[in-house]
PAMAR-924902 format. One line per field, with one value per residue (C-alpha): residue number from 1; residue in three letters; chain; y, z, x. Coordinates in nm, 3 decimals. Layout:
BEGIN
i: c(NUM;...)
aa: c(ALA;...)
ch: c(A;...)
Y: c(Y;...)
Z: c(Z;...)
X: c(X;...)
//
This chain:
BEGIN
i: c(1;2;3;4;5;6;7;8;9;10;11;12;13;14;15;16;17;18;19;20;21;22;23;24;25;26;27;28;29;30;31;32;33;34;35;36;37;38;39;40;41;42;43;44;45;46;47;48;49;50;51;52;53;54;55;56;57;58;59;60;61;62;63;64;65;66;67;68;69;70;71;72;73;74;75;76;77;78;79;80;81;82;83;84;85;86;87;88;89;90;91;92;93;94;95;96;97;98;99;100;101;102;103;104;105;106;107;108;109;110;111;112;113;114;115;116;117;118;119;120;121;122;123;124;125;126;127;128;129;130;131;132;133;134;135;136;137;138;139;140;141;142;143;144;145;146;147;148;149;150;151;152;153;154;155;156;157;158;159;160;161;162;163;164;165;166;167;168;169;170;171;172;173;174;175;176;177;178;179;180;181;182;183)
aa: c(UNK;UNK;UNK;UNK;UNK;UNK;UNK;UNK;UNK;UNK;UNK;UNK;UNK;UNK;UNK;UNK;UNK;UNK;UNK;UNK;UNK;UNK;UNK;UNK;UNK;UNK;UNK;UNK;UNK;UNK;UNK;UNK;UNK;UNK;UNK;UNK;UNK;UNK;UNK;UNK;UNK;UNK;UNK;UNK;UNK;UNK;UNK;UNK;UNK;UNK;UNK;UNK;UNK;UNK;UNK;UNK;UNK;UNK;UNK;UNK;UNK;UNK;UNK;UNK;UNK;UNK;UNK;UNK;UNK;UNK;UNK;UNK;UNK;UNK;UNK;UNK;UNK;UNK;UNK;UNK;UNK;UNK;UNK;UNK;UNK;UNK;UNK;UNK;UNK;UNK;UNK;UNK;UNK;UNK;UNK;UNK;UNK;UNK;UNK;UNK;UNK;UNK;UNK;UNK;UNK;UNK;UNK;UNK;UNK;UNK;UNK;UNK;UNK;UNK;UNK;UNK;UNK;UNK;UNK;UNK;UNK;UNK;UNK;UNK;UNK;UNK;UNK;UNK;UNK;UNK;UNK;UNK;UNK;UNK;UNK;UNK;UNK;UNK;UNK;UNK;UNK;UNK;UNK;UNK;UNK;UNK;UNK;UNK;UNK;UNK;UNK;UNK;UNK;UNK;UNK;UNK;UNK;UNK;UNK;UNK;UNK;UNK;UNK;UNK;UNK;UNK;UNK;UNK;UNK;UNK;UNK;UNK;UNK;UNK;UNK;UNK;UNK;UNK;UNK;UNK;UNK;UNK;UNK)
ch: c(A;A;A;A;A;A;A;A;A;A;A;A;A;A;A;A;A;A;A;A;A;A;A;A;A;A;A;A;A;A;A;A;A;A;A;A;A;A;A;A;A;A;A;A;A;A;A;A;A;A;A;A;A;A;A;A;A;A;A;A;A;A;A;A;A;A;A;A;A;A;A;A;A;A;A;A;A;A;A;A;A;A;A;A;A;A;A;A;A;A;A;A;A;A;A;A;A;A;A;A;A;A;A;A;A;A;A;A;A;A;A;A;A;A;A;A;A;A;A;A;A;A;A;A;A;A;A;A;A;A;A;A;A;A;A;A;A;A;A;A;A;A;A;A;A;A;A;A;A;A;A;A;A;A;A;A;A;A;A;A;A;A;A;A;A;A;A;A;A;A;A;A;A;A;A;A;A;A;A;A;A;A;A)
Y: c(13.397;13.467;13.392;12.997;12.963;12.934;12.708;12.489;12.432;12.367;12.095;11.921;11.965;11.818;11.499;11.476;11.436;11.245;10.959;10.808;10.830;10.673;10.409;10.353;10.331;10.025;9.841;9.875;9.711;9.488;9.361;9.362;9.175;8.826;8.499;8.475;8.841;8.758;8.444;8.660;8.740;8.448;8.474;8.417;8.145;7.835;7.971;7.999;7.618;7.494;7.706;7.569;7.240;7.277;7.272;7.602;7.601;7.220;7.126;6.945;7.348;7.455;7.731;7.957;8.174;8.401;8.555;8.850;8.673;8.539;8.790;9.114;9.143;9.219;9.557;9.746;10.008;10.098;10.329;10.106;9.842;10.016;10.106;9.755;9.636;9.915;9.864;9.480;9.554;9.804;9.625;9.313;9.501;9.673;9.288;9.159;9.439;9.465;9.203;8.908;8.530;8.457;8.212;8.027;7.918;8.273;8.452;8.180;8.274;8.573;8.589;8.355;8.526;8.855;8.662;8.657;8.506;8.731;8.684;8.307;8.411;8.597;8.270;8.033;8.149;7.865;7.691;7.630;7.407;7.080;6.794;6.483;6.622;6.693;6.761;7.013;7.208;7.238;7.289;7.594;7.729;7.741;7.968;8.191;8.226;8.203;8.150;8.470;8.390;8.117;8.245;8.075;8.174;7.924;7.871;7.719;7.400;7.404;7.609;7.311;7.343;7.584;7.629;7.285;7.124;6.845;6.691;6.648;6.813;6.692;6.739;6.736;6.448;6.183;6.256;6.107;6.327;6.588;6.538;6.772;6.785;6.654;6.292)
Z: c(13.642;13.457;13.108;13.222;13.405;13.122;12.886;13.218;13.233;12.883;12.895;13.225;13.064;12.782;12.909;13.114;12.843;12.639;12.891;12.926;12.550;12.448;12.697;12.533;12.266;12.333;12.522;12.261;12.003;12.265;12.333;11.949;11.900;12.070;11.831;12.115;12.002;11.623;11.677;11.823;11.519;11.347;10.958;11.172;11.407;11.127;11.128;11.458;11.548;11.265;11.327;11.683;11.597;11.378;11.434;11.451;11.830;11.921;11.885;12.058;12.139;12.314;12.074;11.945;11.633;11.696;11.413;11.392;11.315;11.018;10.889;10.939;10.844;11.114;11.324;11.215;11.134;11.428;11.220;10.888;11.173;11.316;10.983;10.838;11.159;11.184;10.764;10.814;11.114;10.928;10.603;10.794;11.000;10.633;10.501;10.789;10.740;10.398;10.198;10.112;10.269;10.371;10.155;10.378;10.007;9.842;10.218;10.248;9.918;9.936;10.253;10.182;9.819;9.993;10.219;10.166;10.345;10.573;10.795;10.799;10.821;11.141;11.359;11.131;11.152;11.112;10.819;10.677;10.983;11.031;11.108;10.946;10.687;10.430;10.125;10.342;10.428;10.038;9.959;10.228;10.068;9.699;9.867;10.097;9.814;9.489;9.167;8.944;8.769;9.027;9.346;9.595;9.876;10.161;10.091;9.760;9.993;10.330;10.223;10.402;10.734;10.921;10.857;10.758;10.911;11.117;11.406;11.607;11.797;11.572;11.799;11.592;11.857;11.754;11.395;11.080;10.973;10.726;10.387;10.159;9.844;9.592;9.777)
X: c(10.205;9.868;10.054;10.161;9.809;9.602;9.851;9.889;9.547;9.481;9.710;9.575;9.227;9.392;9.536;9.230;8.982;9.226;9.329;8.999;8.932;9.256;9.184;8.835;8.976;9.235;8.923;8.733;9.016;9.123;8.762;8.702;9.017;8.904;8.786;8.435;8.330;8.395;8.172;7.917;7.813;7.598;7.768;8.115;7.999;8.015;8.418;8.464;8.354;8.515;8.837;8.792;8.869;9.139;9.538;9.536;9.394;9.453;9.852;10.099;10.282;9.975;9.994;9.644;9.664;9.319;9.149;9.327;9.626;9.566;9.285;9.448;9.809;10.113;10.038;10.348;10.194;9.972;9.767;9.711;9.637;9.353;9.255;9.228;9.034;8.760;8.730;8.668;8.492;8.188;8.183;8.108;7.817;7.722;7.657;7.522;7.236;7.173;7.349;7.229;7.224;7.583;7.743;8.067;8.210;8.234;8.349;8.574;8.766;8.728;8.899;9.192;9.242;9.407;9.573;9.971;10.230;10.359;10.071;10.163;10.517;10.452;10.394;10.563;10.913;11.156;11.002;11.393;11.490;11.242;11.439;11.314;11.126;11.378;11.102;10.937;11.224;11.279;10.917;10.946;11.216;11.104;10.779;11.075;11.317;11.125;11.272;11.111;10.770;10.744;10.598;10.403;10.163;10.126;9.775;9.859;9.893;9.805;9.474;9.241;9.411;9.123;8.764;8.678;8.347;8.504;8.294;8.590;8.879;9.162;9.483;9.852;9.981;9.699;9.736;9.920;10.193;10.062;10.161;10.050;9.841;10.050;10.138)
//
């Protein structure tokens, strides 16, 4: 009886100590994960207004892609996902600190230069079937199925559809039809 005792309690005391930490834990990344705590910090709140306004909140779906969505790539990987966050997360608190005045321009490219499709690709699915819109349903599928030596990211032309400075809620229902760079 004495041999089981002691390994019993080891593993109570071990899933004792461990629930409430694991459940810190997700809090903490769920509470981290929201766009009003990344525009609690003042370098993020110019993106947060303008991202706010843009289609990417206000659209005829009813449809919000937060922060994470587009700044951290798909959580496949649970680990590399918590990895990614926490990295962004202290390098942004390291700046904030000690770096220098925060320049939107250089952040801005800087952010949307790592960016690669898949992260649009995880809310924009069914770019191959858009009825009416012939040339963007090709356009889509020259970036989905590139030719080699001719890839495309989908920043390369929808790159000025969040985190503009508009002073207006610009809803998808009241607007012209988008037509890209080159028309």
């Amino acid at each position: 009886m004495k041999r089981y005792l002691v390994p019993a309690l080891l593993v109570v005391g071990g899933v004792v100590l461990a629930f409430p930490l694991f459940s810190m834990t997700y809090y903490t990344m769920v509470r981290t994960s929201t766009p009003g705590f990344c525009a609690s910090c003042h370098e993020i709140e110019f993106a947060y207004n303008t991202w706010r306004t843009s289609s990417h909140v206000n659209n005829g779906q009813g449809l919000v892609a937060d922060c994470m969505d587009c700044h951290i790539a798909a959580p496949q990987d649970t680990l590399s996902f918590f990895y990614t966050k926490t990295f962004h997360g202290i390098k942004d608190i390291v700046i904030h600190f000690l770096g220098s005045e925060y320049d939107h321009a250089k952040s801005r490219a800087s952010a949307t230069a790592g960016m690669k499709n898949e992260q649009c690709l995880k809310c924009h699915r069914n770019l191959l079937h858009i009825p009416n819109q012939r040339g963007a349903m090709l356009a889509h599928r020259t970036v989905l199925y590139p030719r080699p030596g001719y890839e495309k990211n989908c920043l390369d032309c929808h790159r000025d559809l969040v985190h503009n400075s508009k002073p207006y809620y610009g809803y998808k229902q009241y607007q012209a039809p988008y037509r890209g760079l080159g028309s």
